[in-house]
N, C-alpha and C positions, 0 to 999 in steps of 0.2 A: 740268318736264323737257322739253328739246328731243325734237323726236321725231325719230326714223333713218330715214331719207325709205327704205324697200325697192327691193333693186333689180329693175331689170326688165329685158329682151332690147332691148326698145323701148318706144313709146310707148304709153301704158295705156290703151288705146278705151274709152268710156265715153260711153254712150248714155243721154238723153234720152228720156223716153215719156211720150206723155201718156195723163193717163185723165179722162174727162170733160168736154175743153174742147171747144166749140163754135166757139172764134176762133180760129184758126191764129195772128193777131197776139200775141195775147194770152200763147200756148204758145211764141211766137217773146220775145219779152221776158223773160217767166219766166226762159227758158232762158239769153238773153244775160244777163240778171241775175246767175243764179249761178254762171254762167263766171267773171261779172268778177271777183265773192266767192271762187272758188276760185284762181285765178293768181292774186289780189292777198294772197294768205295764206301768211305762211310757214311752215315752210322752203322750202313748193314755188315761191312767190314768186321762191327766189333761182337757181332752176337753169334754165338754158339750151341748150338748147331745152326746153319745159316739157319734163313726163311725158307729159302729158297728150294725148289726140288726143278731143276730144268732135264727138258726133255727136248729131243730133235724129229723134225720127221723132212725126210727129203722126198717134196712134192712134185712128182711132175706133170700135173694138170697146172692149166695159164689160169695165174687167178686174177688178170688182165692189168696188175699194175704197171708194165712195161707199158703195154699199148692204152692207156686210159688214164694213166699217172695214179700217185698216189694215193691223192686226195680222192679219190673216184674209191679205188678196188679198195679202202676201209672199210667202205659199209659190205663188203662182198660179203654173205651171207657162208659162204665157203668154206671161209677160211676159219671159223668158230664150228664147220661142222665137221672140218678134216681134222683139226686138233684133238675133237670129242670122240670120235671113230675110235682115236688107238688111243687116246687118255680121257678118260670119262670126268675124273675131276678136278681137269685143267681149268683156269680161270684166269689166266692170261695167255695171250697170243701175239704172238713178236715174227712179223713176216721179215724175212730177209729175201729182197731184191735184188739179184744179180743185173743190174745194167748202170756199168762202169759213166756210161755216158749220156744219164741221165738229166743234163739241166734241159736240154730242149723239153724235155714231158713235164718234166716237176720244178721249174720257174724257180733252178735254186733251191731247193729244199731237197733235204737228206732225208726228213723222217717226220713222223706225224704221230699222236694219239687221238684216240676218237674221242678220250672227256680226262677232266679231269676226275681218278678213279674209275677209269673206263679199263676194257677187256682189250683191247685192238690196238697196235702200236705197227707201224710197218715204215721200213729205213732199206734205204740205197745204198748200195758200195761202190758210191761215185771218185774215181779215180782223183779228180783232179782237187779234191779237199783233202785226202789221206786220211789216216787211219785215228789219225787222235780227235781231229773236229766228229770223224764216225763215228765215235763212242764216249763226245759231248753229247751231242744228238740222240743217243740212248742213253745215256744217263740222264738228260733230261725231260725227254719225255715216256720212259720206264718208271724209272726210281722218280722223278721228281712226279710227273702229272700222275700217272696211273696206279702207282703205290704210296708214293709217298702223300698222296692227294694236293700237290700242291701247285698256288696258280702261278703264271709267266709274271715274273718281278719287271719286263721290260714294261713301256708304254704301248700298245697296241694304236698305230697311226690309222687304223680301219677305220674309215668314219661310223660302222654300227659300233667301235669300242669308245668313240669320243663322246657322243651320247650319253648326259647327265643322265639319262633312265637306267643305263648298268650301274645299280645301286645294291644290288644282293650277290653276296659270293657263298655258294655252297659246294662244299662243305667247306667250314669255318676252316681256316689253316692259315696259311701266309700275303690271305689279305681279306680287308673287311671292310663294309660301310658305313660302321661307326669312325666318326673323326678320331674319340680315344683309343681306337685299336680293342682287341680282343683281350680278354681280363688275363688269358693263359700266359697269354706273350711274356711277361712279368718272368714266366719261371723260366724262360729263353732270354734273360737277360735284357730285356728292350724295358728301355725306360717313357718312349712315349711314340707316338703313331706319325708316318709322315706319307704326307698326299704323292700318291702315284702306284699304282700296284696293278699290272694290266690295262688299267682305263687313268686317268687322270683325276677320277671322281671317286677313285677307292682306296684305300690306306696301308702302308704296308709296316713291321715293325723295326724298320731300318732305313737309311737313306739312299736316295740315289747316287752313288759317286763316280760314277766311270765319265768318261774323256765328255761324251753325250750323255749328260743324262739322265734321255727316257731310256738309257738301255740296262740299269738297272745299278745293282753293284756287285765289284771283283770277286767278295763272298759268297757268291750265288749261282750254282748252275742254273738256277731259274732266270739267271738274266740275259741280253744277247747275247749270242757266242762272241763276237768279238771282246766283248765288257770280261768274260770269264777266265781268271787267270790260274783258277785248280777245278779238280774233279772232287767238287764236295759243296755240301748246301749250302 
């Protein structure tokens, strides 16, 4: 499914932060890295002037995702007030993690958003996945969860997602609780709803087709990175 680029007043500030790095060069390429990954992806690819207005700031207070994992130092209260400091009307924050060797703290995981259309995003530059799975993982959960509002097209095996009571998806986007799907879907080309969208109990307007698949389908950075075979919704 294409995704409905949301609108905005103006351009969506969205700030860079580092945690960890000791090279300014080093936090200065990362950065320029996943700029180029993000404009070069569409649908944002195709709008002019982008959305986008990105900003860097190279942090060196610990804003403990090293020593605490990822999943912990999102909610750092911190890191939304270092951003605001020097950009008052940022509205996204994208921590970059300098520690190459990462899986021991974050159980495999490169990156995280705090919701779906949340403020908080924060991704590793773990060595041993390279640079293209790095900037899945922010295209995923950047442009798909937190801008693009859209939910994980895999099946989530958590037993609180196998539970028939996650039955409401908001905000409305790329999966729903109605068994016929969402009325919009129609002008995304989907002709009817099929079971599986994050939970087994919510609907998404496409099929599952990869090798497994609850992992979602090859059209989808919202499916699991293995499943994904482009950078694009």
């Amino acid at each position: 499914m294409n995704a409905q680029i949301p609108t905005f007043s103006g351009p969506l500030q969205t700030v860079f932060i580092s945690d960890g790095y000791t090279d300014q060069d080093k936090f200065t390429r990362d950065v320029e890295y996943l700029k180029e990954v993000i404009n070069s992806t569409e649908p944002y690819s195709s709008v002019k002037p982008s959305i986008f207005e990105f900003q860097a700031i190279f942090n060196s207070e610990s804003l403990g995702c090293i020593s605490q994992g990822m999943a912990r130092c999102m909610s750092n209260p911190r890191i939304v007030q270092i951003g605001r400091a020097k950009y008052s009307n940022a509205s996204k924050f994208l921590v970059l993690i300098n520690n190459p060797n990462a899986a021991s703290v974050d159980n495999g995981y490169i990156g995280f958003a705090n919701a779906v259309g949340g403020d908080v995003g924060v991704f590793t530059n773990r060595v041993d996945f390279g640079p293209k799975v790095f900037s899945q993982v922010v295209i995923h959960e950047f442009l798909g969860h937190m801008v693009g509002l859209l939910h994980d097209r895999y099946i989530m095996e958590d037993p609180r997602f196998l539970n028939s009571t996650l039955r409401v998806v908001n905000p409305k986007s790329n999966c729903s609780e109605n068994p016929s799907g969402e009325a919009f879907w129609k002008k995304a080309g989907s002709t009817q709803a099929f079971q599986g969208c994050t939970s087994r109990y919510l609907y998404a307007p496409s099929p599952r087709t990869c090798a497994k698949p609850t992992n979602g389908t090859p059209d989808s950075i919202m499916s699991a990175g293995e499943c994904v075979k482009h950078e694009g919704f």
